[in-house]
C-alpha positions in Angstrom: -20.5 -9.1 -6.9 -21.4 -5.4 -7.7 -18.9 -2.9 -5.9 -22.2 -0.3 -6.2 -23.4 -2.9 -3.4 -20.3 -3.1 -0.9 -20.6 1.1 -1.3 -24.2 1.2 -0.7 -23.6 -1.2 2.3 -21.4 1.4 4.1 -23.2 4.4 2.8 -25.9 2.9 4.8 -24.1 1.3 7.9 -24.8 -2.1 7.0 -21.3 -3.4 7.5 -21.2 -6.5 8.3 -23.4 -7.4 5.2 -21.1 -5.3 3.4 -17.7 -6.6 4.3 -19.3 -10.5 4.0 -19.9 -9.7 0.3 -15.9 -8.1 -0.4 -14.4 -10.7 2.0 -16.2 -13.7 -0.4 -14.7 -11.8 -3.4 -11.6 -12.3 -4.1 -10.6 -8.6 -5.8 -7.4 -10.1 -7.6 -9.7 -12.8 -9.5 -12.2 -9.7 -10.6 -10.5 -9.3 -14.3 -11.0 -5.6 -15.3 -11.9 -4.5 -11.8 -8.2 -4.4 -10.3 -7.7 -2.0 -13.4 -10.8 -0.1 -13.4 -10.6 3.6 -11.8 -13.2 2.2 -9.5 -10.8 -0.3 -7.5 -9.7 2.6 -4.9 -13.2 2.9 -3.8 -13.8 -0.9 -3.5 -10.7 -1.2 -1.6 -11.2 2.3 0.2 -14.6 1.3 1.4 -14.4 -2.6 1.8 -11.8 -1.5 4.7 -14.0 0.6 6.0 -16.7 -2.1 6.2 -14.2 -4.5 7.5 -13.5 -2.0 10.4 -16.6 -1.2 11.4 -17.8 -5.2 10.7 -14.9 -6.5 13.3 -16.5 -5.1 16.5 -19.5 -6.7 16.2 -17.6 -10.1 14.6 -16.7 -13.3 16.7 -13.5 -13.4 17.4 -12.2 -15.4 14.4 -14.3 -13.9 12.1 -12.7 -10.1 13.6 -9.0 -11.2 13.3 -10.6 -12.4 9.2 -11.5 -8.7 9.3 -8.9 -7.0 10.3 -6.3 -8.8 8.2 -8.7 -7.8 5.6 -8.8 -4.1 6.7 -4.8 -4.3 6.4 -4.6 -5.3 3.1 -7.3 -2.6 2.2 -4.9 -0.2 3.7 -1.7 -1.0 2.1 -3.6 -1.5 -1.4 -4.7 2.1 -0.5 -1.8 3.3 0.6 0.3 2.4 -2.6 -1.9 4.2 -4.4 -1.9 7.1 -2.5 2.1 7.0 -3.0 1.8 7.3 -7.0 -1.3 10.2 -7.1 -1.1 11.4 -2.7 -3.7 14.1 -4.0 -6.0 11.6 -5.2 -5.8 8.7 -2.6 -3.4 10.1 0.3 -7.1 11.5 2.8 -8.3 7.4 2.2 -5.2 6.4 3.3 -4.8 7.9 6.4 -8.3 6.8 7.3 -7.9 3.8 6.5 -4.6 3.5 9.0 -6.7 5.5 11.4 -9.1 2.7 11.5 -6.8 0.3 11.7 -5.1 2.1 15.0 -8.3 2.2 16.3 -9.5 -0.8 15.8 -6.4 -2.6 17.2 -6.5 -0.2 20.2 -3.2 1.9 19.0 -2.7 5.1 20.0 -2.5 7.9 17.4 -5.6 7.0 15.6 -7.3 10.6 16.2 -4.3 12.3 15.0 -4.3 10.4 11.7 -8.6 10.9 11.5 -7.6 14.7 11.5 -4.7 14.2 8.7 -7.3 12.4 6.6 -9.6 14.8 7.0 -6.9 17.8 6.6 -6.1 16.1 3.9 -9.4 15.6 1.8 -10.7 19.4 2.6 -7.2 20.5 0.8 -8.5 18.0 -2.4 -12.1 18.9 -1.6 -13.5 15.1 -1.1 -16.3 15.9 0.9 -17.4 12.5 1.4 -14.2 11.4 3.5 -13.9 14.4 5.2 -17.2 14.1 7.0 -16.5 10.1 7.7 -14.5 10.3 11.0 -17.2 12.9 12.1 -20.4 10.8 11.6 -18.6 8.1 13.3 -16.8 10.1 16.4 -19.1 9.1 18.6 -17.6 5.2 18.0 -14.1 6.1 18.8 -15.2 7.9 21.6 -16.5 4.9 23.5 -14.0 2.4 22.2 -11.9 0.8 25.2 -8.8 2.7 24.6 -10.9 5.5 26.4 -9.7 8.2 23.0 -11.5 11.1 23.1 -10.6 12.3 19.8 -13.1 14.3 17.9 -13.4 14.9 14.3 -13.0 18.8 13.7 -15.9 19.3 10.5 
């Protein structure tokens, strides 16, 4: 498994093929990978490919998913406990997914922290995620209106 793939996958909206390929990896049984610098990304964006994967997934396959996307999120959000300027914007998008995807309220308000959050730390790249995919939480059941402010 190359983690340049399960990026590339989201980069270019192929989720589903993307979170197939992290959910048949098992990240623990990688060797160097859990301690390579790269792991927050492969956990960062496998979660967001999980998300995005689950509303297109049958129904066992999404509930595979979004336990998936949960353990992303709390892998994500230790590290964002020991270096918050590093890895605190990825995990509040990351729980902002998972609100949305599980039809929670708050989810907007925790887009806009993430994205507060990476223009004070300058990450460009998750700052302008919520935005490219607004138009998706717009139209999701729970009726949110919320907006990402770019």
């Amino acid at each position: 498994m190359n983690i340049f793939d399960v990026l590339a996958g989201v980069f270019q909206g192929a989720y589903a093929e993307a979170a197939e390929m992290w959910g048949a990896t098992d990240p623990g049984r990688l060797g160097m990978l859990a301690a390579w610098h790269a792991s927050p990304c492969y956990y960062y964006y496998g979660g967001l490919a999980f998300s995005r994967a689950s509303e297109t997934a049958a129904p066992a396959l999404r509930e595979v998913y979004l336990a998936r996307l949960g353990e992303c999120a709390r892998k994500v959000e230790l590290w964002a406990r020991f270096g918050p300027a590093s890895f605190r914007h990825r995990s509040l998008i990351l729980q902002a997914e998972l609100a949305r995807a599980l039809g929670r309220d708050g989810a907007g308000a925790l887009y806009d922290q993430g994205i507060a959050a990476a223009r004070r730390g300058d990450f460009c790249m998750t700052r302008r995620w919520p935005a490219s995919c607004a138009p998706a939480i717009t139209s999701t059941s729970t009726g949110s209106s919320w907006r990402a402010h770019t």
